[in-house]
C-alpha positions in Angstrom: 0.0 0.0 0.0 1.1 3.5 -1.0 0.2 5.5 1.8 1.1 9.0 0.4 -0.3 8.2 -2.5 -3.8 6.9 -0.8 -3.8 10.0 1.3 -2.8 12.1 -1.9 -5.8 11.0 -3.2 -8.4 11.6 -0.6 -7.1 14.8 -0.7 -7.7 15.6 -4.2 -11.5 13.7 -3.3 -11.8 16.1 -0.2 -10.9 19.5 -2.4 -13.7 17.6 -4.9 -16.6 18.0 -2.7 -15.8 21.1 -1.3 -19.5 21.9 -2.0 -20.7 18.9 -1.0 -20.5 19.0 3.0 -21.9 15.2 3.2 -19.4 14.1 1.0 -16.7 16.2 1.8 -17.2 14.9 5.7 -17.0 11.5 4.5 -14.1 11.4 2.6 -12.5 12.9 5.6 -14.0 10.7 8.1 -12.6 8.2 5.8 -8.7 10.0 5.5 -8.9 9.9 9.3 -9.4 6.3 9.3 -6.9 5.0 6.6 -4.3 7.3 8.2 -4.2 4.0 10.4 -6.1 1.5 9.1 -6.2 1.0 5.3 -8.0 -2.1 5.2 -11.1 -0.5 6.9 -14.1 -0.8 4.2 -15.8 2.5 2.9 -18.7 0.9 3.5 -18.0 0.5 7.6 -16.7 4.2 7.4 -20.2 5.0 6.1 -22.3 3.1 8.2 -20.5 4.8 11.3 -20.8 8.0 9.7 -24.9 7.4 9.8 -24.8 6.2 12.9 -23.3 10.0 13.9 -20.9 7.3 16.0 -18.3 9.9 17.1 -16.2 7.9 19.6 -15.6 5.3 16.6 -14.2 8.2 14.5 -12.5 9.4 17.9 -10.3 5.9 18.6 -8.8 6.5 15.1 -8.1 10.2 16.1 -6.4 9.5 19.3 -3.7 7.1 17.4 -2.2 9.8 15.1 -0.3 12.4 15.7 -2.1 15.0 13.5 -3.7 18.2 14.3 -6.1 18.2 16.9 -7.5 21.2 16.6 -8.1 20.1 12.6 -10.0 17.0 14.2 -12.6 18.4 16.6 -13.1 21.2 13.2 -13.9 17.9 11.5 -16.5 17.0 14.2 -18.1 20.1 14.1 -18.6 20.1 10.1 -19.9 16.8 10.6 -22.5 17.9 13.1 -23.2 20.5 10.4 -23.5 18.2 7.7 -26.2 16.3 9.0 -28.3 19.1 7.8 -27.2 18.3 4.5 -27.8 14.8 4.6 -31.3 14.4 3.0 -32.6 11.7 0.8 -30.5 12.6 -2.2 -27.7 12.9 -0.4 -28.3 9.2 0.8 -29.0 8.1 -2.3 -25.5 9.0 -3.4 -23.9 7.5 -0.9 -22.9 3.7 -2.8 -21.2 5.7 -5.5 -19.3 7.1 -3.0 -18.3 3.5 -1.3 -17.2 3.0 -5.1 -15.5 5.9 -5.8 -13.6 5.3 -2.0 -12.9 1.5 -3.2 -11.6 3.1 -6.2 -9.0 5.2 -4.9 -8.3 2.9 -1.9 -7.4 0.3 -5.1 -5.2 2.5 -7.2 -3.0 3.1 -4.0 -1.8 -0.8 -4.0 
């Protein structure tokens, strides 16, 4: 697994859906998560980002040594985005898991 070039790539996917909070939130959610844990399916990222299951996101936060203060910023735009998230925002969702499978794919 190329790491940089995985987290090169959410990134790019994160500056993509800079008007899409829902997505943008994800993708981040998801950046958070593969910073330790590559292997970790979109899908599960998802399904705990639905759940609004912060302490999930939160045990991945406390093992890197990133920014903090970037992190609870992250938690608050996901709290915001849940104003976003409305049926067609759901119903985008498994292209998302794709597009995530995708890039987590052309980073072996």
């Amino acid at each position: 697994m190329d790491k940089d070039k995985l987290i090169a790539s959410l990134d790019a996917a994160i500056a993509k859906y800079q008007d899409n909070p829902v997505n943008r939130v994800i993708v981040s959610l998801t950046k958070q998560v593969w910073q330790i844990d590559w292997t970790v399916a979109p899908y599960d990222i998802i399904s705990h980002y639905l759940e609004f299951d912060i302490p999930y996101f939160y045990r991945f936060m406390a093992m890197d040594e990133g920014d903090e203060q970037q992190e609870q910023e992250l938690i608050i735009e996901w709290v915001n985005s849940r104003t976003a998230l409305n049926r067609e925002a759901k119903a985008n969702l498994p292209a998302l898991v794709e597009e995530l499978n995708l890039l987590r794919q052309d980073a072996i």
